[in-house]
C-alpha positions in Angstrom: 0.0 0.0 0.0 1.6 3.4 -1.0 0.5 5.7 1.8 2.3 9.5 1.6 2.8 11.9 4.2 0.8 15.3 4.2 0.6 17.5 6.0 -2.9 17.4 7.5 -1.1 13.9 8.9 2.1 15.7 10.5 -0.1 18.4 12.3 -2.6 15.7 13.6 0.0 13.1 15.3 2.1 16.8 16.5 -1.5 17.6 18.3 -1.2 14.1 19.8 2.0 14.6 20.8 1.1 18.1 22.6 -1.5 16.9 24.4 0.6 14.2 25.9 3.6 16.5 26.1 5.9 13.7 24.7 8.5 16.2 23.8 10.7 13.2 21.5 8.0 11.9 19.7 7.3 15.4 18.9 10.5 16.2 17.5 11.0 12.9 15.4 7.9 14.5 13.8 9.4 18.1 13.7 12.6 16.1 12.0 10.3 14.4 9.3 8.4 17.6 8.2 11.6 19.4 8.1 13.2 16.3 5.5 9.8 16.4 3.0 9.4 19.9 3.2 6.6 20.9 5.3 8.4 22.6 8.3 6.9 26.0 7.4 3.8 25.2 5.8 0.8 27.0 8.0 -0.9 24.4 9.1 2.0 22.1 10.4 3.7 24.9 11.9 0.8 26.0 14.1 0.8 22.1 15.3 4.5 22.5 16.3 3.9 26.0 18.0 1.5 25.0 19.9 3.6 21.3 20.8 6.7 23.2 21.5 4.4 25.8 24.0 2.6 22.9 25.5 6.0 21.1 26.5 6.6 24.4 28.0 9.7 25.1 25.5 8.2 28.5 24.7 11.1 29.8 22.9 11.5 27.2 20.7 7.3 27.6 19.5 8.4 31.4 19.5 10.9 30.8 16.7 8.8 28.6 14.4 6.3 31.5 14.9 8.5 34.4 13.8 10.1 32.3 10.9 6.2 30.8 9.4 3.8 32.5 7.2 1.0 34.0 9.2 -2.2 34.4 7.1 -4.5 34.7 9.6 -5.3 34.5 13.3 -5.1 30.7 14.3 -1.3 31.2 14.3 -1.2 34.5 16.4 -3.8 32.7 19.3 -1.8 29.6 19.0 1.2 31.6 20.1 -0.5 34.1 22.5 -2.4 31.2 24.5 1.0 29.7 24.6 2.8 32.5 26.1 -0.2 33.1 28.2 -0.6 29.3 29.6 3.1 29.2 30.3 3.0 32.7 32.7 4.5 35.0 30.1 2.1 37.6 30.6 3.6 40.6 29.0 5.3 38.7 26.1 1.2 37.5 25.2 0.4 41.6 25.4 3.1 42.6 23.5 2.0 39.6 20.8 -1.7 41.0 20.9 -0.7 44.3 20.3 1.8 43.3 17.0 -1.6 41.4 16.2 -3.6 44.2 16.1 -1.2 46.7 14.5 -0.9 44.0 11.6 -4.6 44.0 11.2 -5.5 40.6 12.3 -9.1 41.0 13.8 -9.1 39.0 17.2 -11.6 36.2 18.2 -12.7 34.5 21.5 -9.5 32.9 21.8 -7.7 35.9 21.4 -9.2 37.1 23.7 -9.0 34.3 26.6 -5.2 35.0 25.7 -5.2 38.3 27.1 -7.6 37.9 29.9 -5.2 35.1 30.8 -2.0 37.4 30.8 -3.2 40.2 32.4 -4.3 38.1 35.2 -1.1 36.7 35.5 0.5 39.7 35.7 -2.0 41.9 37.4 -3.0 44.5 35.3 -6.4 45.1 36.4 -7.2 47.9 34.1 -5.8 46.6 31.1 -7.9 43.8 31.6 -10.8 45.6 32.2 -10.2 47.4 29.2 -10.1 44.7 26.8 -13.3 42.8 28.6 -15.4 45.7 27.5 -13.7 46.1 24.0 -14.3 42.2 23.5 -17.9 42.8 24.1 -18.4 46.5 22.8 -15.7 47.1 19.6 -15.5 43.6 18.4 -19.0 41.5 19.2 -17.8 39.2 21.2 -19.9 37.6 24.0 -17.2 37.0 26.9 -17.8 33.2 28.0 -17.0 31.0 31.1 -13.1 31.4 30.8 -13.9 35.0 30.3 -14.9 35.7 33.4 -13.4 33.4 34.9 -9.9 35.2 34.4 -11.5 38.6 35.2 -13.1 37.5 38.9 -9.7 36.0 39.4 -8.2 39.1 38.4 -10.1 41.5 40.5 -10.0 39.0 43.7 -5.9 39.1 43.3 -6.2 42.9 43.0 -8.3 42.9 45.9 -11.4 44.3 44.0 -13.8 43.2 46.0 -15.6 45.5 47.8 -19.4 44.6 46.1 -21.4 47.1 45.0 -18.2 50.0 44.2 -17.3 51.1 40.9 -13.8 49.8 41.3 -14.9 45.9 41.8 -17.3 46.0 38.3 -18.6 43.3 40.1 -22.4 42.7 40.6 -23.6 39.5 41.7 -27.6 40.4 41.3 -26.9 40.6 37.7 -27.8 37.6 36.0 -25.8 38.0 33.2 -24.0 34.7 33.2 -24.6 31.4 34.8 -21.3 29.8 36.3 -20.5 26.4 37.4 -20.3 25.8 41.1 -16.5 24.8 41.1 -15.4 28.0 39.0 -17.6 30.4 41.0 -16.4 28.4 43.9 -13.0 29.4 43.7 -13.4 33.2 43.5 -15.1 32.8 46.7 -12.7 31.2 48.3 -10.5 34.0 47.4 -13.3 36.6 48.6 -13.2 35.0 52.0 -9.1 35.5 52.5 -9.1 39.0 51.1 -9.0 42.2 52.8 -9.1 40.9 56.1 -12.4 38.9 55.8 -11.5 35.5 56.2 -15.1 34.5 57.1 -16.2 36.2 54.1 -19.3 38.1 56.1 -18.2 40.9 53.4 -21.4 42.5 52.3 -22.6 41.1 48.9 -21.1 38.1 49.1 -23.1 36.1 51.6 -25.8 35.4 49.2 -23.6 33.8 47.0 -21.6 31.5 49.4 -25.4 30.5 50.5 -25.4 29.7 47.2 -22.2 27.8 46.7 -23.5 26.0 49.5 -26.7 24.4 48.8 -25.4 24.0 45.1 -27.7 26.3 43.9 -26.3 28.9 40.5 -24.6 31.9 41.5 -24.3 34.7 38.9 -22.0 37.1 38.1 -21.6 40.5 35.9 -18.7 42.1 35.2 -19.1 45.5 33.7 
């Protein structure tokens, strides 16, 4: 049986390999793309990116990335969600901000990207500003991981004080319905924060009662 090598093949056993992290099998793949040809073809290239930044060799996805053809914005997420999921918080902003000079428009992704980075590196009001321009200058409805990255955000900040300006935090908005464990988490966070371990803040009793009984808690962030 003649069977060839293309490279819809080479990016789908590289994904394999990325989400196993096997770093050698990876590279034997790398090696065979690079002898028939395919190293920098789009498609295969966005497979190793996103293997090298999964295997946490970020550097090594960075310069596929810089050398590869970029035609449109499943490259530029693959390497911003890398730099963000490996703690490189300003390299991801920097990336989003080439992105956006080059004219790529950004999607969902993108944007979990940069909700990612800015909560790793706690800029509260850069994140705050690219939550509203997700929702109000490009259409995008923010999900779970959304918001999810901006509570954790705020609650790092210490943004919690409900019902201020400063915490854009309103939990009788039901503007989005969050699982138990996510939501869970933030409140945990709520309860050690400014000096309210017991979490008796006001605002967010209702939703530990909540938490509690298993009942869904909503949250809006402005």
């Amino acid at each position: 049986m003649d069977l060839s090598t293309d490279k819809y093949c080479l990016a789908s056993v590289v994904s394999a390999c990325a989400s196993i992290s096997s770093l050698e099998l990876g590279e034997q793949i790398h090696a065979r793309a690079t002898i028939i040809g395919l190293e920098f073809d789009q498609i295969v290239s966005t497979s190793l990116v996103d293997f090298y930044c999964k295997c946490g060799f970020v550097e090594d996805g960075w310069k596929l990335f810089d050398e590869m053809v970029k035609s449109d914005e499943v490259s530029w997420n693959t390497m911003l969600m890398g730099y963000a999921t490996n703690g490189y918080g300003s390299e991801a902003l920097s990336l989003f901000s080439e992105m956006i000079r080059v004219g790529v428009v950004p999607t969902e992704i993108t944007f979990t990207g940069v909700l990612s980075a800015c909560d790793h590196c706690g800029l509260v009001e850069e994140g705050q500003k690219w939550f509203y321009a997700m929702k109000h200058d490009y259409s995008i409805a923010p999900g779970i991981e959304h918001y999810s990255y901006m509570v954790d955000l705020l609650a790092r900040a210490g943004c919690l004080e409900a019902g201020t300006v400063s915490a854009k935090v309103n939990i009788d908005s039901c503007l989005i319905e969050t699982q138990v464990d996510t939501f869970g988490a933030f409140f945990v966070t709520a309860m050690a924060s400014e000096g309210d371990p017991y979490g008796q803040t006001r605002g967010w009793v209702g939703c530990g009662s909540a938490l509690w009984s298993k009942a869904p808690c909503y949250v809006s962030i402005q």
